[in-house]
Each structure stands twice: as structure tokens, then as C-alpha cells.
BASEDREN-936172 format. One line per 8 residues: number of its first residue (from 1); for each residue y, z, x of C-alpha. Coordinates in Angstrom, 2 decimals, always signed. Each point is the difference from the previous one (the first is absolute). Example, Ala and Ser with C-alpha at 12.3 -4.5 7.8 and 13.67 -1.06 7.14 Angstrom:
<mardos>
1> -4.50/+7.80/+12.30; +3.44/-0.66/+1.37 .
</mardos>
This chain:
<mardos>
1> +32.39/+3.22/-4.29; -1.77/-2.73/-1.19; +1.05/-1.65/-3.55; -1.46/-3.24/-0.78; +1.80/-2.81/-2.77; -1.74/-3.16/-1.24; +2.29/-2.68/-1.21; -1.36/-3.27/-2.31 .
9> -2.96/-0.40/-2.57; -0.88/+3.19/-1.48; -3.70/+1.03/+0.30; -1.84/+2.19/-1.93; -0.31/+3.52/+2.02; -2.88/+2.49/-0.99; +0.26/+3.98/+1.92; -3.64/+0.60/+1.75 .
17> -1.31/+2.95/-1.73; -1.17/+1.63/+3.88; -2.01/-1.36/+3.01; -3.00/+1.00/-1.10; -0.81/-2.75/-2.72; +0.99/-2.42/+3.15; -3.18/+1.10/+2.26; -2.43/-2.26/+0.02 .
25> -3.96/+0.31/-1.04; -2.19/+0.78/+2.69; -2.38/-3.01/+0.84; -2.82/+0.09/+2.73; +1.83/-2.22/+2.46; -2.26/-2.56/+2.18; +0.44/-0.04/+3.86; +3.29/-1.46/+1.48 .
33> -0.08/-2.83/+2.16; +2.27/+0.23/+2.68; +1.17/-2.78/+2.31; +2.01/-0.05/+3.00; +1.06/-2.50/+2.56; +0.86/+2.00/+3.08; +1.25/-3.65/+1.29; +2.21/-0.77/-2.07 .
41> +3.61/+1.53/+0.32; +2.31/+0.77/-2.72; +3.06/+1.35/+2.52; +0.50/+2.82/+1.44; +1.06/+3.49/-1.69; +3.69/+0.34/+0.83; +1.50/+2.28/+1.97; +1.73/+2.05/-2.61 .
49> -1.76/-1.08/-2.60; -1.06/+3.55/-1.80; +3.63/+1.23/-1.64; +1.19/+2.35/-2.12; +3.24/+1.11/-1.90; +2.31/+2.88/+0.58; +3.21/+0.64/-1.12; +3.54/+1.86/+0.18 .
57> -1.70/+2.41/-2.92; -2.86/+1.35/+2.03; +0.92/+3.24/+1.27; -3.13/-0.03/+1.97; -0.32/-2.96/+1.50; +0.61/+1.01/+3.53; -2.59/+3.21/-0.40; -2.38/+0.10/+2.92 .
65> -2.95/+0.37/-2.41; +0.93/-2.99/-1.67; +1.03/-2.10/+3.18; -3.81/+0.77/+1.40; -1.71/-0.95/-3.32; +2.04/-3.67/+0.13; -1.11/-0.23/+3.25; -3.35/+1.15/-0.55 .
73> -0.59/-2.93/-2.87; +1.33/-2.70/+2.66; +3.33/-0.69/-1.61; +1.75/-2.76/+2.22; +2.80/-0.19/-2.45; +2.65/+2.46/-1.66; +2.29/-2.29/-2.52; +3.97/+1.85/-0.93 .
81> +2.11/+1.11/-1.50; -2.13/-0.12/-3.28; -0.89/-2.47/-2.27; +3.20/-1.03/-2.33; +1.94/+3.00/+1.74; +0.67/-2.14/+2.60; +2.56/-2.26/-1.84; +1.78/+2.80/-0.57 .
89> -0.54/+2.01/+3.26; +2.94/+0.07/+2.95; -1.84/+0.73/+2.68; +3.47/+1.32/+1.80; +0.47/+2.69/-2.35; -3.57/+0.54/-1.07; +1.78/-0.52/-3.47; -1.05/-1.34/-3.40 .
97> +2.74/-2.57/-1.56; -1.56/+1.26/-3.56; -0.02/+3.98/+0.96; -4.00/-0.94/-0.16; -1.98/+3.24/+2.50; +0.57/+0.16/+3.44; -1.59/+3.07/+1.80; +0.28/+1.48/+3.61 .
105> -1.41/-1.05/+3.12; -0.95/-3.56/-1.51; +2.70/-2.03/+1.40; -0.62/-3.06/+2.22; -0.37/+1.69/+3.39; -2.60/+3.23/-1.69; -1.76/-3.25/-0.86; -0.08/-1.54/+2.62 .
113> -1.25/+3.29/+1.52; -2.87/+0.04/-2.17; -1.21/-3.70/+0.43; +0.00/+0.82/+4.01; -2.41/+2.63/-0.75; -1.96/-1.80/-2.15; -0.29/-3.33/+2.18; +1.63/-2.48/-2.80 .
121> +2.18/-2.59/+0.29; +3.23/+0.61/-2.53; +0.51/-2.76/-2.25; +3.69/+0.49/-1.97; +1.02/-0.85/-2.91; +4.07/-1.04/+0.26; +2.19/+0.55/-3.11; +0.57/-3.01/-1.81 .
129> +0.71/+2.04/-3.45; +2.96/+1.91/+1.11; +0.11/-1.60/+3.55; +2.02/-2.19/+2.23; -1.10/-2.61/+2.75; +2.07/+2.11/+2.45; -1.79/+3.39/-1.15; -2.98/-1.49/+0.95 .
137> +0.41/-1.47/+3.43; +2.20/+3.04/+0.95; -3.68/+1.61/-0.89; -1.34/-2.07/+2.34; +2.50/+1.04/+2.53; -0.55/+3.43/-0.31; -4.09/-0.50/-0.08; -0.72/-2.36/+2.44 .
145> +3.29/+0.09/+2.36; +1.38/+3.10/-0.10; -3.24/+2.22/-0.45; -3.00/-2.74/+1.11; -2.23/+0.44/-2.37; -0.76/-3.29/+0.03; -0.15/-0.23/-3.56; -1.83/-3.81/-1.07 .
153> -0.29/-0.55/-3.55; +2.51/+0.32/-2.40; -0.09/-0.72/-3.74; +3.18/-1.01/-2.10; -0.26/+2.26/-2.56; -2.74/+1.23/-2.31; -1.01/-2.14/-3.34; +3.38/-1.70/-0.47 .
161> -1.63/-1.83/-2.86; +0.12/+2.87/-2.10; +3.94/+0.16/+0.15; -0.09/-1.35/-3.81; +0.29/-3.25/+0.74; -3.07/-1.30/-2.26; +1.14/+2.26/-3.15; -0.55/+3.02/+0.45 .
169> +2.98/+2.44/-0.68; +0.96/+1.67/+3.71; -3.16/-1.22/+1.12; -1.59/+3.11/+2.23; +1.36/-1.17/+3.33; +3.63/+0.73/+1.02; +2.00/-3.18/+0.78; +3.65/+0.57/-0.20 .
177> +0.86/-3.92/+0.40; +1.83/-1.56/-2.55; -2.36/-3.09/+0.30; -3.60/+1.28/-0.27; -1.69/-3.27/+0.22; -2.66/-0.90/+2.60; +2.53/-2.64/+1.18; +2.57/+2.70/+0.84 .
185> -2.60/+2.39/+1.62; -1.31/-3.19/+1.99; +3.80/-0.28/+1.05; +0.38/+3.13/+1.00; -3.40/+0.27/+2.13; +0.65/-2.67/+1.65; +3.61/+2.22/+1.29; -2.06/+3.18/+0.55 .
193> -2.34/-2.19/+2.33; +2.81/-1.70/+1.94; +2.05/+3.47/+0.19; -3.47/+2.10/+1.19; -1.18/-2.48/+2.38; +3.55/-0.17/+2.01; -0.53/+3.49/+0.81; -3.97/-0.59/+0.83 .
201> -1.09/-3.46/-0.41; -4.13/+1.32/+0.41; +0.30/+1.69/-3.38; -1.99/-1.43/-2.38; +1.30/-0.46/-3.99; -1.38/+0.07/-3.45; +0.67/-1.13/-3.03; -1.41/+1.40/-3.16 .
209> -2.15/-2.39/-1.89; -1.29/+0.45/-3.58; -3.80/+0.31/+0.25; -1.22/-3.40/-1.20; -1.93/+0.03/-2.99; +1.46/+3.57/-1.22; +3.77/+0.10/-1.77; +2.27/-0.89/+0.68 .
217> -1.57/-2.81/+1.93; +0.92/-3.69/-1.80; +2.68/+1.68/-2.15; +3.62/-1.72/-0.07; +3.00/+1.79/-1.71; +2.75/-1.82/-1.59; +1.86/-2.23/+2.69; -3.02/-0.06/+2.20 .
225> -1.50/-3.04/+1.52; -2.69/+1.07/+1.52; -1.93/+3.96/-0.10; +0.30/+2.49/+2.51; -1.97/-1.28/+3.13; +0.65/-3.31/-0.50; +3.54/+0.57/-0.05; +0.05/+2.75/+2.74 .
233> -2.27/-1.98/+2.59; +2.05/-3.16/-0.43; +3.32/+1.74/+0.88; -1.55/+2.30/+2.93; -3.64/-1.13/+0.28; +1.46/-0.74/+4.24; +1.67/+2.95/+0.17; -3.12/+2.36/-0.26 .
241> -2.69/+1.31/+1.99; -1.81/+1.89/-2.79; -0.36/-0.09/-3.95; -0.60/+2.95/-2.09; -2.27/+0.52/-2.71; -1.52/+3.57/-1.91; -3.92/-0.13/-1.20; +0.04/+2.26/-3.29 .
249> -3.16/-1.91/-1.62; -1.22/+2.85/-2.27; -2.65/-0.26/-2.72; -0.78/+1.49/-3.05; -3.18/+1.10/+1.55; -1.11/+1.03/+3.22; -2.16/-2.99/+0.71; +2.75/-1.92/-1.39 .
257> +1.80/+1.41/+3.03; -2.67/-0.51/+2.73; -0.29/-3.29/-0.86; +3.76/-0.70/+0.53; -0.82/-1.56/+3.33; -1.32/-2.89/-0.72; +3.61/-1.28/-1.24; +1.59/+1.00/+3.64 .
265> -0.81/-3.93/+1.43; +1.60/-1.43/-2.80; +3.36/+2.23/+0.46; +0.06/-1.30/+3.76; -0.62/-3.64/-0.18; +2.78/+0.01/-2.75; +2.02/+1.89/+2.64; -1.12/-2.02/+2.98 .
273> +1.12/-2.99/-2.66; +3.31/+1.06/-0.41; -0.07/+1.09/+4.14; -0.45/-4.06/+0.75; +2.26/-1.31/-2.46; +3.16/+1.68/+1.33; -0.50/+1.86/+3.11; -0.43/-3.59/+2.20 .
281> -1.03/+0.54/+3.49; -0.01/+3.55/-0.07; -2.65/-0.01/-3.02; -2.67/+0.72/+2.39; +1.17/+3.16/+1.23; +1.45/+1.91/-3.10; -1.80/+2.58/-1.07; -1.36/+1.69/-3.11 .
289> +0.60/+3.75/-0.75; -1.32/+2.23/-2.75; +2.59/+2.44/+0.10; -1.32/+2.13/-3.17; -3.28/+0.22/-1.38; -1.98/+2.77/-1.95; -2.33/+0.32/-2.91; +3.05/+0.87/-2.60 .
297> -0.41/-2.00/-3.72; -3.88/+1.06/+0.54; -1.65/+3.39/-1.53; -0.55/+0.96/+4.00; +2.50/+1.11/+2.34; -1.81/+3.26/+1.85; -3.42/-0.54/-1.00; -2.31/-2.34/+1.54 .
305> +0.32/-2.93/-1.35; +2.94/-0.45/+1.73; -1.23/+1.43/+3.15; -2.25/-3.35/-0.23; +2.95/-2.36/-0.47; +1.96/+0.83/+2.72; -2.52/-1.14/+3.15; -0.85/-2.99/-2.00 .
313> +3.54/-0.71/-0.74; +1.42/+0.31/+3.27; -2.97/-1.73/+2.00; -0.15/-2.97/-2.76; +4.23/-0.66/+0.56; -0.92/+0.04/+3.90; -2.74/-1.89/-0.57; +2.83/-2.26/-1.90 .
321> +2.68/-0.07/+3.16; +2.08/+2.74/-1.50; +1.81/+1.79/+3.14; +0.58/+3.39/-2.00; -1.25/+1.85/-2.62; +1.68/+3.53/-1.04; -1.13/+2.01/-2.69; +2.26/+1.63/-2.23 .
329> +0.16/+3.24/+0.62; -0.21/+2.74/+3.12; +0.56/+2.76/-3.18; +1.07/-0.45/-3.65; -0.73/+1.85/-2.39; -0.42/-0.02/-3.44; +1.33/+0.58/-3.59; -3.37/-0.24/-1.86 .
337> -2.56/+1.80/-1.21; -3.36/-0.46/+2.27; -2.86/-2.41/-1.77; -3.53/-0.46/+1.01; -1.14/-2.67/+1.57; -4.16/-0.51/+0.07; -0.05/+3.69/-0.19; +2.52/+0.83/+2.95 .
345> +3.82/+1.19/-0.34; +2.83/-2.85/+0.48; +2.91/+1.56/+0.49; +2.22/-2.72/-1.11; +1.44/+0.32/+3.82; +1.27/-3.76/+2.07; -0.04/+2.51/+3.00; -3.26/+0.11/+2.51 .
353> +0.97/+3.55/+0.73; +0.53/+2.77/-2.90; +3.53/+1.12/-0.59; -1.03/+2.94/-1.79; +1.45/-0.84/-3.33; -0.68/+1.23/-3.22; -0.52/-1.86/-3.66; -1.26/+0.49/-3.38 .
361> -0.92/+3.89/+0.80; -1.74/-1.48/+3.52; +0.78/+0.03/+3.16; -1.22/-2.24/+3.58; -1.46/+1.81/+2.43; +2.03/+1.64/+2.57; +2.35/-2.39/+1.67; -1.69/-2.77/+2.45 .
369> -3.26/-0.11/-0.86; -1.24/-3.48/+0.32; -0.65/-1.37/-3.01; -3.08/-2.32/-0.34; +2.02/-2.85/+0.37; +1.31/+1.26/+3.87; -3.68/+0.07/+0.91; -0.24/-3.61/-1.06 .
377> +2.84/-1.63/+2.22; -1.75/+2.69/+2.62; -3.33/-1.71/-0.47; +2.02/-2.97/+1.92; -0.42/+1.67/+3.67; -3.67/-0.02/-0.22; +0.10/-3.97/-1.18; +2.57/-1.08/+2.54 .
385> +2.95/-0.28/+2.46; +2.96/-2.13/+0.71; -0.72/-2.61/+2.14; -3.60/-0.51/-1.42; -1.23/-2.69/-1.74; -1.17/-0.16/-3.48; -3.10/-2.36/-1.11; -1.10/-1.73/-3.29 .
393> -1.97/+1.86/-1.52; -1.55/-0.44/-3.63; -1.52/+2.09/-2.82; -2.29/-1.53/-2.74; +0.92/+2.54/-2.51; +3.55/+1.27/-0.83; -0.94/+3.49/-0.57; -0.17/-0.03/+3.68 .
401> +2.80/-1.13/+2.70; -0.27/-0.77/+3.06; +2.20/+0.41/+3.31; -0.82/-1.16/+3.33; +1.86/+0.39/+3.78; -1.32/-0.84/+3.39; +1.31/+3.13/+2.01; +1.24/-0.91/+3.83 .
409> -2.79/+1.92/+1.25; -2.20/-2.54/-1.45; -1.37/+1.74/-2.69; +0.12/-0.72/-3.93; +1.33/+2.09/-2.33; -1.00/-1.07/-4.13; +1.58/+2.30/-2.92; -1.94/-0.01/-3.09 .
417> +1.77/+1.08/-3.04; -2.47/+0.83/-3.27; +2.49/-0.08/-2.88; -2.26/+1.47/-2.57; +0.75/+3.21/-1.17; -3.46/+1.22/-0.57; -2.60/-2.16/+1.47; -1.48/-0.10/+3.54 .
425> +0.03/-3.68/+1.53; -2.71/-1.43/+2.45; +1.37/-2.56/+2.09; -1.67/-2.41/+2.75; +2.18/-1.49/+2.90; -0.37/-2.47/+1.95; +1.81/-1.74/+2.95; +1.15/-2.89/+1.72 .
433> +1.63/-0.05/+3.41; -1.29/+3.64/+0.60; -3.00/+1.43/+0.56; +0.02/+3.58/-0.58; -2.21/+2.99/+1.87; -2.85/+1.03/-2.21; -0.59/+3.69/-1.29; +2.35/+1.86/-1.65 .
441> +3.73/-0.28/+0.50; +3.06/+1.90/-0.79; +1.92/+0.01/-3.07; +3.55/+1.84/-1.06; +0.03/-0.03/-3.61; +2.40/+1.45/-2.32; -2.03/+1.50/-3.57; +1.61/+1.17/-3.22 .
449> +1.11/+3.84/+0.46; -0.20/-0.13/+3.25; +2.83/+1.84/+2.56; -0.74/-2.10/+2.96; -1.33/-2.69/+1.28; -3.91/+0.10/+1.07; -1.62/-1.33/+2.60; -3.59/+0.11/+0.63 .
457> -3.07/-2.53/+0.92; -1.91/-1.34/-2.68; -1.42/-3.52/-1.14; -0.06/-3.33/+1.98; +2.55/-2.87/+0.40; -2.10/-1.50/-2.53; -1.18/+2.90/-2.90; +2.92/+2.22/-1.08 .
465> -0.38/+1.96/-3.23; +4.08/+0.96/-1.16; +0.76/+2.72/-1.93; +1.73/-0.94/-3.30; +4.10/-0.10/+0.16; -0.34/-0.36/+3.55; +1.42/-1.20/+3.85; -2.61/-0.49/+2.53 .
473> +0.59/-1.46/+3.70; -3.06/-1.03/+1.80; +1.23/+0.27/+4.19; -2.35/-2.68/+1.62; -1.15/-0.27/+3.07; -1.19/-3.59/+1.40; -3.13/-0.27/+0.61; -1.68/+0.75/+4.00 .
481> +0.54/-3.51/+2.17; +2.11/-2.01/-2.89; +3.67/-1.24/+1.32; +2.96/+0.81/-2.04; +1.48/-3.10/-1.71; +3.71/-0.13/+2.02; +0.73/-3.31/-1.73; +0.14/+0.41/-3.81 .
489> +0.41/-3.13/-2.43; +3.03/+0.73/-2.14; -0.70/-0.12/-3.70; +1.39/-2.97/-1.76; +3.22/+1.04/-2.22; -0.85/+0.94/-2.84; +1.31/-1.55/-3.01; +0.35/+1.07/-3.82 .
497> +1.46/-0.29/-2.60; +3.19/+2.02/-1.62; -1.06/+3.21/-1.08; -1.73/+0.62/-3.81; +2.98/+1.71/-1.74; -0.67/+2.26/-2.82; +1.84/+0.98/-2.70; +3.07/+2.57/+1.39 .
505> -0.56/+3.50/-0.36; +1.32/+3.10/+0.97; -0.77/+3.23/+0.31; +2.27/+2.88/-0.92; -1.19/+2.26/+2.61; +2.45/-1.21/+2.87; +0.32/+1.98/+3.18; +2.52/+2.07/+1.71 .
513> -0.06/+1.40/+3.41; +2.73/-1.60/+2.00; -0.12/-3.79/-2.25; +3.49/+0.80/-2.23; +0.02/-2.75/-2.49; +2.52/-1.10/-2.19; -0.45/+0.81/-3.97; -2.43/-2.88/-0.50 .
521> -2.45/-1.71/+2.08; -1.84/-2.91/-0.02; -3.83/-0.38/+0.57; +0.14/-0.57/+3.61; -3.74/-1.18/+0.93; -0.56/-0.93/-3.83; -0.96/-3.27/-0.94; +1.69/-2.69/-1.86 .
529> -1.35/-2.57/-2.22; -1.76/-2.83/+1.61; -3.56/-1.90/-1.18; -0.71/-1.14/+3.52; -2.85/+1.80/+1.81; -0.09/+1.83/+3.23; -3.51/-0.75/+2.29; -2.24/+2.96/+1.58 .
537> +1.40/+0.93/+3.74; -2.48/-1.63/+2.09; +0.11/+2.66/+2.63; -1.14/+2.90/-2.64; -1.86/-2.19/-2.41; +2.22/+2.53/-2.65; -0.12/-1.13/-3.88; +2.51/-1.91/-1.71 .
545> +2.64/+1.85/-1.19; -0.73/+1.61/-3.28; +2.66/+0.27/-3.27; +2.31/+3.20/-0.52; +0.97/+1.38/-3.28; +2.75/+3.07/-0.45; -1.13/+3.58/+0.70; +2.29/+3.07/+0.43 .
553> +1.90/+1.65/-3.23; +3.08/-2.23/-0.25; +3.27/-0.25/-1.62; -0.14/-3.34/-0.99; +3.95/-1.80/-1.61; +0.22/-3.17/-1.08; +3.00/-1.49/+0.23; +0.98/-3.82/-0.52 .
561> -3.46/-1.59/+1.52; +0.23/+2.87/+2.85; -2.25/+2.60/+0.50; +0.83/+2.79/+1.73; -2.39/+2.72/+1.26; +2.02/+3.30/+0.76; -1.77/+2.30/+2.35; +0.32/+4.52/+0.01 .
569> +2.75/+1.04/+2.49; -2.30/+1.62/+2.14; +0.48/+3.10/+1.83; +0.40/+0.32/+4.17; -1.61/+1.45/+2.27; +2.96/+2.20/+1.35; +0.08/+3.24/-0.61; -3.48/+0.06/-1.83 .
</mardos>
């Protein structure tokens, strides 16, 4: 369960009155210029790049039906035991320290089970909340010893930040250590790494990182010298092969949420920043992983909208050098009533697949249907596969984004993505370092309502008309006697600067599902105060980031300068 706190200058929160005073006027939009420079390489897409959640909570993780749709949308990547579960999770008992839901058949071996049918790699999340250095390498022992699962990245612990260090109460994250300061957990990761790498020294650690830009990033408690990363990356920064960070960028609007991209560059040169400063010689090779993202703290979480966010927001953190991105969640469920969206249901749901729950007098559809939001991570496989390389690529108008990859059979694949809810857009493409076959070409695209994904042959590689609220992949073919370009120029590294931060706000519909929470939250993925500016992603050409305001009926206390923002107790999705 989600529950989000704010702690510092109060700020004046006003309830959104519903999503439809949020859509925007329809315009006649002008043709889209679109740019891409199949010579130019932005990296490769990593090998288990495409994640996703699951959890000790999700009875039907391991269901055959479910396995095949995972596999179907390309997932690479299946992230446990579940969210802030996992710091109090022992994985030898397939217990919860707090009593918090356990089910059946979800234990570390069922899962391991599943992510063998699916094709992912695991990446585990140790206990640091409730959790001892030896609990996790004897883990390790059992996984990659013992069984051979051969088990590579591990995470220590979920958002240890939100232990209630920075003020708030019990914070939402269990952390049973006297000493809740980053120093201490800094301390202690640096024993977890030493303890799991005797037992397998090619494991790879993490260390959880506030998202820079969005609290608690730059805060200090009393008898801090330094905030969280700082102080974490100067005790461990060479002791580390990963850090950890969660994308919850939300919006009061829907284009406030498409738009979120364009503040991802800014998030990892602060990260790549912090990488240099302490990491020394290994700098180079530690990675960044997105461990949880979704659309929550934004009026979309079924509908389309954020169907559209999630190809754009995992290409543009590949695009970035991120190593991992896992959306939060395989299913949820939810406690709230549907809304409308631009005229289609939102379920209120962090799953991609239905859990069949019911709220406010209606209920899902039957249990793992894809939500709109599965068919946009599924849009992926028709864009691009590990190994090949993605291009710059550039759009002259935000209302349209632009992805591009250079497939290994020498091919180019370019998603367009018209975020417009209601009006058609025209684009024109052109091309450097590719010359593609005339006629018409192949597209997947991905259309509001739809059930699948559609592929059919229409346009050119340089006339597309997009639907509105839309993904489109053209599938290129070079053209007759033109060589493939085996030697790409790397992009130069992009630079910009720290992320626009908003005022804080918080929704107070949270999640559920398999996340168990502590009684108050903090906004995770929300902004804090900051004038300085964050510059358009070069490789999208996406906006600046735009300003949020509150939304969501809140229970808003104000207590001594704090503000706290208490979210419903929503309900599960067992035994709905």
C-alpha cells in the first residue's frame, strides 16, 4: 500500500474536481517533423531491460496464463519479493516479520519457477528492514550455490529512506535498526555486500538512492552532515555495483504526465554525478536501475494515458544508460472507485493485468485482462530487442515522441507516440545514416480501446498519419543496394541540468497489490522545491517539464510547519 507524507513548507493543496476539466481543447495540429539519425548510437537496449514487479501477495503469479502474457510483452525482468514487503520478508520461512500477507505457492523457488517460464532474469530484493547480513548471503547460498539459479542482482532493501528518518512518524518502510540514519544503512550495506559476495563474489549490489530532485533528496535530519546519497555513496559508493532509484513522476494532468520524460536526463547526470564522486575506478561500470515505476500520483493508471508513458519511459531511461526498469505491478488491485479518463474507464489499478477487484459498486473485468497499460510495455517487442542499438532521434513538437533502434537484421524500427487525446497528428520523417525502401511499410501500433496490438501496412517512412492517444512502430526496411551502417558514432553524453522540482504533492489514492506500506508514506517520485530548470532530452526533443498542483480528495493536518497527506486504507485484491 502506498501512503505518501510531505515534510517542510506547507503549500496550499486544492482537490481536482474530476479529469474531465483537465482534457485539453482540441486544436488542428500542423504536421510533425520527425528526425532521426540512424548513425548515431545511443547504447544498446539491455538485456533485461523490460521488468516488472511481483510479490509474496500474488496468488497468481505462477498461473500459466499469466506466465505466457509476461512473456508475450517481452519481459526480461521479474523484480521480488515485493516492493517494501521485502524488508520485512524471510525468504526461509516465506514469513512476514509484521504478520503483513503471505500466500501459497509464492515462495522463492514457485518464483523462481515462474521467471524460468517467462525468460527473466530475477533481480532480489534482500531484507535490510528486518534483515541480517548473514540472512542475506545464506540467500545467496541457497540461490546461487545450493540451487544454481544463478541469481545476479540483488538490492539491499526497498526505500530505506522512508524508515522515518526525515520526520515522518514510522515512516512507511520497515527498518527495525535502532539507528535509522543513511550513515547506519551505508554501514550496514557495506556488511551485506562483503557477507553476499564471500558466498558469490559475481553478484552484483545495490543501494537505494533517493531519486534526485524528488524528497527526500537534499534533506538532512538533526545530526546529519550530509543527505542521504551523499552520505550513503561516501561510506559504500566502492562497495556497489548498482544504485537504486523509483520513477513515480505523476501529474495533475495527463499531459502533465507524458511530458514527465523530459526530466529523466537530469535525474541521471545527477546520478552519474554522485556515481564519479565516490565510486572511484569502478564509476564506469556501476549501473543505474529503475526498480519501480508507474503512472500512480496521475488521474491514469489503466487508461491510456498511461499506456503512453510506459514505452516512452522505459526507452527514454535506456536511452539514459539505465540497466533496468520494472514497473510496479504484475497485479494490484484497487480500493477506489473507477474515474474516467478522456472518456475511457481507469480503474485506479498499478497492475498491467486485472485482478478482478471490486470498488465503489464496480468491479475490473475478470481477472488478467491486460489493461491498456500491458499493451504499452507490449508495444516494446515491435520497437526492439536486447542487444540492438538505439539511435537519436528527434521530434519538433512535444505532442509527439519519438523512439528509434537499429534492429541486428539491419533494419530500423521508429515508435511514434501522439499524446493528444483527441486529435490526429501528421508527421514527416526523415533520415540520416539510413535510407529506407520506398512504398508502404509496416507498422504495430497500439490505439485507445484497443485489445491487441495491430499490425498492418500503411503510409511511408516518411508520411504517417497517428491516431490520437496513440503507439505506432514503423518496421523499416533499408532501401535495395544501400549497406547497413556496422560502425555507429556514439552520441555525445548528454548533459542537463538537476531536474525542475515542483511543489510536493500527493495523491491519496495509493496502491495495494503486493506494496504493504507502513501507516504513512512519503511522495516517492514527487518533487521537491528547487528554482533551477531541467533542459528538453535531446534524444526525444520532449518539453520542459511542466508545474504540478494537488489533485485527489485529501486529508490534509497541519501540524507544527508539517504537512501531512493521509491516504484511504485501501482494500486487496485477495479474496475479491
Amino acid at each position: 500500500m502506498r501512503r505518501r507524507f510531505v515534510a517542510g513548507a506547507v503549500a496550499v493543496l486544492a482537490a481536482s474536481a474530476g479529469v474531465g476539466a483537465l482534457a485539453p481543447s482540441a486544436v488542428a495540429a500542423p504536421t510533425v517533423d520527425i528526425s532521426v539519425n540512424a548513425g548515431t548510437s545511443l547504447g544498446t537496449v539491455p538485456s533485461s531491460g523490460v521488468g516488472l514487479n511481483t510479490g509474496v501477495g500474488d496468488e497468481h503469479m505462477g498461473d500459466v496464463k499469466v506466465s505466457s502474457l509476461m512473456k508475450a510483452a517481452g519481459v526480461r525482468q521479474l523484480r521480488f519479493p515485493g516492493g517494501s514487503g521485502a524488508d520485512g520478508y524471510h525468504w526461509k520461512t516465506h514469513t512476514m516479520s509484521d504478520g503483513g500477507w503471505v500466500v501459497p505457492n509464492t515462495d522463492f523457488d514457485h518464483f523462481m519457477a515462474t521467471a524460468k517460464k517467462v525468460g527473466a532474469q530475477p533481480i532480489l530484493t534482500a531484507n535490510y528492514g528486518s534483515g541480517t547480513p548473514k540472512e542475506a548471503a545464506d540467500w545467496v547460498k541457497y540461490a546461487n550455490v545450493d540451487k544454481g539459479y544463478g541469481v545476479k542482482y540483488w538490492e539491499i532493501g526497498n526505500e530505506v529512506y522512508g524508515n522515518g528518518h526525515y520526520g515522518n512518524g514510522k515512516g512507511w518502510e520497515t527498518d527495525t535498526h535502532a539507528d535509522k540514519s543513511p550513515k547506519e544503512y551505508a554501514k550496514n550495506l557495506v556488511a551485506y555486500a562483503k557477507a553476499m559476495k564471500a558466498v558469490d563474489p559475481k553478484v552484483k549490489i545495490g543501494a537505494v538512492l533517493t531519486t534526485p530532485g524528488y524528497w527526500p533528496d537534499k534533506e538532512k535530519a538533526p545530526g546529519d552532515t550530509a543527505d542521504w546519497n551523499n552520505t550513503v555513496l561516501s561510506i559504500a559508493g566502492r562497495s556497489i555495483d548498482f544504485v537504486i532509484v523509483h520513477w513515480y513522476p505523476g501529474g495533475t494532468t495527463t499531459a502533465d504526465l507524458l511530458n514527465t520524460s523530459s526530466r529523466i536526463a537530469g535525474v541521471r547526470s545527477s546520478l552519474r554525478s554522485l556515481i564519479a564522486k565516490y565510486a572511484g575506478s569502478n564509476a564506469a561500470s556501476v549501473e543505474i536501475a529503475v526498480t519501480e515505476t508507474d503512472t500512480v500520483f496521475s488521474p491514469a493508471l489503466t487508461s491510456q494515458a498511461a499506456a503512453l508513458f510506459a514505452p516512452d519511459t522505459y526507452m527514454t531511461w535506456f536511452e539514459q544508460g539505465a540497466t533496468h526498469v520494472d514497473w510496479w505491478n504484475l497485479h494490484n488491485g484497487s480500493g477506489d472507485a473507477p474515474t474516467t479518463v478522456h472518456g475511457q474507464t481507469d480503474y485506479q489499478d498499478g497492475g498491467v493485468l486485472s485482478a478482478g477487484t471490486c470498488a465503489g459498486g464496480k468491479c475490473e473485468p475478470s481477472r488478467d485482462t491486460p489493461f491498456p497499460t500491458y499493451w504499452g510495455i507490449r508495444s516494446l517487442t515491435a520497437l526492439a530487442r536486447p542487444g540492438d542499438t538505439m539511435v537519436k532521434s528527434s521530434s519538433r513538437n512535444s505532442s509527439v515522441t519519438v523512439h528509434a533502434v537499429r534492429s541486428s537484421n539491419g533494419g530500423l524500427n521508429v515508435m511514434l507516440i501522439n499524446k493528444s487525446p483527441q486529435d490526429t497528428a501528421r508527421v514527416s520523417l526523415s533520415y540520416a545514416g539510413f535510407t529506407p525502401a520506398a512504398g508502404a511499410v509496416t507498422t504495430v501500433s497500439y490505439a485507445k480501446g484497443g485489445t491487441a496490438l495491430t499490425t498492418v501496412k500503411q503510409g511511408t517512412a516518411i508520411a504517417q498519419t497517428l491516431p490520437p492517444y496513440s503507439i505506432t512502430t514503423l518496421q523499416l526496411k533499408p532501401a535495395s543496394g544501400t549497406a547497413r551502417a556496422d560502425k555507429l558514432t556514439p552520441a555525445a553524453t548528454p548533459t542537463a541540468a538537476t531536474p525542475t522540482a515542483p511543489t510536493p504533492v500527493v495523491s491519496a489514492s495509493g496502491t495495494t497489490g503486493t506494496r504493504a506500506q507502513g501507516e504513512f508514506g512519503a511522495p516517492v517520485g514527487q518533487p521537491t522545491p528547487s528554482s533551477s530548470a531541467s533542459g528538453p532530452l535531446a534524444s526525444t526533443g520532449a518539453s520542459n517539464a511542466v508545474t504540478y498542483s494537488a489533485f485527489g480528495g485529501l486529508l490534509v493536518i497541519v501540524a507544527g510547519g508539517v504537512l501531512v497527506l493521509r491516504g484511504r486504507r485501501r482494500g486487496s485484491l485477495h479474496g475479491k
